[in-house]
C-alpha positions in Angstrom: -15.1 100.3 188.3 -13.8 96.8 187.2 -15.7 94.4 186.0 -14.8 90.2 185.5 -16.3 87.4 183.6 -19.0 85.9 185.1 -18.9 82.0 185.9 -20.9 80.4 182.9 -23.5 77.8 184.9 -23.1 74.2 185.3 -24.2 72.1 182.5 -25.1 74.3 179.4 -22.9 72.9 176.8 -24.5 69.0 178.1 -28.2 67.8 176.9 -30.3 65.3 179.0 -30.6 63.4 175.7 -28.2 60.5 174.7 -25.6 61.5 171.6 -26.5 57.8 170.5 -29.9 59.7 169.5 -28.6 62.8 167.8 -25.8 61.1 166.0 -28.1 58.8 164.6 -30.4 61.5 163.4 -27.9 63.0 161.6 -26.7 60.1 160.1 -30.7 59.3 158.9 -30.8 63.2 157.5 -27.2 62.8 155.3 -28.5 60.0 153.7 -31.9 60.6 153.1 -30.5 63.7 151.2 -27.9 61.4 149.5 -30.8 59.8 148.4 -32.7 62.9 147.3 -29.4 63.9 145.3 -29.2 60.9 143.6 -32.5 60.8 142.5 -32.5 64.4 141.1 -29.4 63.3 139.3 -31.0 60.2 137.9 -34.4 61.9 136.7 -31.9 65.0 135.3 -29.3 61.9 133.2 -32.4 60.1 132.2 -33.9 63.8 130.9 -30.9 64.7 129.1 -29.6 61.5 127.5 -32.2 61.7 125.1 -30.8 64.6 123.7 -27.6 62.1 122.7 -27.6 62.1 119.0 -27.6 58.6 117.6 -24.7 59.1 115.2 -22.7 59.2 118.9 -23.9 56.1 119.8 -23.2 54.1 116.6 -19.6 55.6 116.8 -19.6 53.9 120.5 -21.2 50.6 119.8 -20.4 49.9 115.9 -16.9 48.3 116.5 -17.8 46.6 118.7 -21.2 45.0 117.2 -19.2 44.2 113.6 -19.6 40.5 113.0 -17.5 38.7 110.5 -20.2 36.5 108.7 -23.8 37.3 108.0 -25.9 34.5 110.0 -28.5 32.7 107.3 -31.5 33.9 109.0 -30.8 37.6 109.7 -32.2 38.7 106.2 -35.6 37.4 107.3 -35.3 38.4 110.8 -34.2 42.4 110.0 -37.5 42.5 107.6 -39.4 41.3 110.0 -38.0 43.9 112.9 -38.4 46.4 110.1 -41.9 45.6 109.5 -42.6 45.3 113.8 -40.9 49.0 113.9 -43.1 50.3 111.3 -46.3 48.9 112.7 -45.2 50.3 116.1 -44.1 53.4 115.1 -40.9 53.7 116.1 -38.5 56.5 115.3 -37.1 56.5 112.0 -34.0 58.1 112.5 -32.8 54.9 114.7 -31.2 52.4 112.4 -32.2 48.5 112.8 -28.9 46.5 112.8 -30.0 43.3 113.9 -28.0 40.2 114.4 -28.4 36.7 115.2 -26.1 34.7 117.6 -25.4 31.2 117.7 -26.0 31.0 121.5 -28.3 28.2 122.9 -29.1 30.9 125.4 -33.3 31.9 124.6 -32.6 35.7 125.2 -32.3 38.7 123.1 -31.1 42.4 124.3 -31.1 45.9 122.8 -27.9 48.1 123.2 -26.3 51.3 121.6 -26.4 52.6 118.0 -30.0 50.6 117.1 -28.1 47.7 117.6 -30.0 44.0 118.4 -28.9 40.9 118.9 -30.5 37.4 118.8 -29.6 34.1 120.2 -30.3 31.2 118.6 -31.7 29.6 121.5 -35.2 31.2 121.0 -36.0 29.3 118.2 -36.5 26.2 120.5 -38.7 27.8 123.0 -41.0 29.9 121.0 -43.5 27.8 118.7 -44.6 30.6 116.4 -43.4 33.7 114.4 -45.9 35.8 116.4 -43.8 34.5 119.6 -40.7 35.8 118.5 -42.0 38.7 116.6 -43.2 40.1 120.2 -39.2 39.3 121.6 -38.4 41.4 118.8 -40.8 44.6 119.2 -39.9 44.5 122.8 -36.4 45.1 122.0 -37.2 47.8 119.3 -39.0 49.3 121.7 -35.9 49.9 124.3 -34.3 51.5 121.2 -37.3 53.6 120.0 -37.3 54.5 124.0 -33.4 55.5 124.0 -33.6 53.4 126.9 -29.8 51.8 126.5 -28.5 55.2 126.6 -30.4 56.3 129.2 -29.3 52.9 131.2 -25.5 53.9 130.3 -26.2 57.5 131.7 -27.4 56.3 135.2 -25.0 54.2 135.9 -22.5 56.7 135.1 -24.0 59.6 137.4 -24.0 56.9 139.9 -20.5 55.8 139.9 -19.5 59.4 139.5 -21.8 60.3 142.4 -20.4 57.7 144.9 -17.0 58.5 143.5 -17.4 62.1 144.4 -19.3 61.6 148.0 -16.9 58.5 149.3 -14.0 58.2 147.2 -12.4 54.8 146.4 -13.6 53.1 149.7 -15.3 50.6 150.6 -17.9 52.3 151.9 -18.5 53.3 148.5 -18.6 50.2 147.3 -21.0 49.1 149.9 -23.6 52.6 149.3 -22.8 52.1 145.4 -24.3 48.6 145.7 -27.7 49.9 147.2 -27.7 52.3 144.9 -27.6 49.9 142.5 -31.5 48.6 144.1 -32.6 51.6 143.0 -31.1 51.7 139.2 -33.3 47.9 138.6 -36.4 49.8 139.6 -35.6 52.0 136.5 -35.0 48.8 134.3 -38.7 47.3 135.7 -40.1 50.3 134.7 -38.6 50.3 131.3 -39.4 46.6 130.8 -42.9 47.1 131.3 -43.2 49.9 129.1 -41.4 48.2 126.8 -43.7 45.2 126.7 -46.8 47.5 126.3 -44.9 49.1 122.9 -44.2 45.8 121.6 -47.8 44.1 122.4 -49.1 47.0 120.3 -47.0 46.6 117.4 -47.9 42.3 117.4 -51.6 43.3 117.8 -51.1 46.1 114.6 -48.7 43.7 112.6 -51.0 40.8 112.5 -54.0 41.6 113.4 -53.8 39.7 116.9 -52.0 38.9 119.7 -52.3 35.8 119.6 -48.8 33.5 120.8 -47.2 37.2 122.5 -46.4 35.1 125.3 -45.1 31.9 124.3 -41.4 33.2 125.7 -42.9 33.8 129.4 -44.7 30.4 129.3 -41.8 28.7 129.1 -39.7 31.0 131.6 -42.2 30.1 134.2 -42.0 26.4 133.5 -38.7 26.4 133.1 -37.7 28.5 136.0 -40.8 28.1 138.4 -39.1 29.9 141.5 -38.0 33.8 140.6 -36.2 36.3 142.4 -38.1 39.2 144.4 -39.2 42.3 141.9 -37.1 44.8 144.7 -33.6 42.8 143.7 -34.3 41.9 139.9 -33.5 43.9 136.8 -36.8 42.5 135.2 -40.0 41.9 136.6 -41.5 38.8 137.7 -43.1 37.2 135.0 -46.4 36.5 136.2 -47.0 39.9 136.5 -45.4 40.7 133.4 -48.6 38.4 131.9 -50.5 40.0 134.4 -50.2 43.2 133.3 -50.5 42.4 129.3 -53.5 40.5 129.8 -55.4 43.4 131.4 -53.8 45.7 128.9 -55.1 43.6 125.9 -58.6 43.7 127.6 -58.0 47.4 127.8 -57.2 48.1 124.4 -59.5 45.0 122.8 -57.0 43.8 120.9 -58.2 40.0 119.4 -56.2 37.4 121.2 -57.2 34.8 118.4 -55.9 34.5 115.3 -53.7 32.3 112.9 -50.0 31.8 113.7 -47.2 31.6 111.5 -44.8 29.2 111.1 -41.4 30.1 111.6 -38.9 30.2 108.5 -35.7 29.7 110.2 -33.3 27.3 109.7 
């Protein structure tokens, strides 16, 4: 008896359905769990940087923070951080190394190692010490948060993650930059939570809140037309006020009261 291979019927390594549709599908499934990754990974770096001790980040971020000359205002300005970080509650083991700089820019920003810095600029938009005393708990707060660290962690993992899944491409460049959509949401969040810490430690300090948000009054008149939340590192800030005014009327806290002048030069 002999036997032979049979004849394998027409058609059965062909589908009626276009490739077009499969190919696409597939494409939809690697990135949505690209996306999934890169989530996990950001929740897991956001987890563990925490866990950074704060001697490391001084080590990173002193020599680089040194300034030459003490500005004439910073004794008056760290007392009053110090006195917004006690009201607040923030951790004690993070130092206060503020710092004033002579920039006409009105901004301020929290980095590494308790580090904050000052420009010079605020003192011609806000009218009160209560207005600059809330610019100041707001960036205590990102360091009672560890949110600096935890920015520098993300944005690590991500490079690394892009790095790792496309190599030095473009198309890394171009995924790394949508990625990058997804790292402001992480800063919105931390703003707002941020602005809730430091509205508590105003209303605590001085009894009131009265003059918190002399800084967004004059963003919105000076820049009337924002860029969308969905491609902005900080939130609008109408909604920013938004959300302050309905947590003051949550909380109670008086929003009249007796402002300070400010005793800067």
């Amino acid at each position: 008896m002999s036997y032979s291979n049979r004849r394998p019927p027409e058609g059965i390594n062909t589908t009626s359905s276009p490739w077009v549709a499969d190919f696409l599908l597939l494409l939809a499934g690697f990135f949505a769990a690209m996306a999934l990754a890169l989530w996990l990974l950001l929740k897991l770096l956001t987890y563990t940087a925490t866990w950074v001790p704060i001697g490391w980040e001084q080590a990173l971020a002193d020599p680089l923070m040194k300034t030459t000359q003490q500005h004439a205002d910073q004794p008056y300005l760290q007392q009053l951080a110090e006195s917004l970080a006690l009201a607040g509650g923030m951790d004690s083991n993070i130092p206060i190394q503020l710092q004033v700089d002579s920039s006409t820019t009105a901004n301020a920003f929290a980095t590494l190692g308790g580090h904050m810095v000052l420009m010079e600029g605020l003192y011609e938009v806000v009218e009160s010490e209560q207005g600059l005393a809330f610019v100041i708990a707001h960036e205590l707060a990102h360091l009672h948060y560890r949110h600096p660290i935890k920015g520098l962690t993300q944005q690590l993992g991500m490079m690394s993650f892009f790095g790792l899944v496309f190599g030095r491409t473009d198309l890394s460049q171009l995924v790394g930059t949508s990625g990058q959509l997804l790292q402001l949401n992480y800063s919105r969040e931390y703003e707002y939570q941020a602005d809730a810490w430091a509205l508590q430690a105003v209303a605590q300090h001085y009894g009131h809140v009265q003059g918190y948000d002399e800084l967004f009054r004059w963003v919105m008149a000076a820049r009337p037309s924002e860029l969308p939340d969905w491609i902005s590192t900080h939130p609008n800030t109408a909604s920013r006020i938004q959300r302050l005014e309905q947590l003051i009327q949550s909380q109670g806290f008086t929003t009249s009261g007796t402002l300070t002048h400010l005793t800067i030069d």
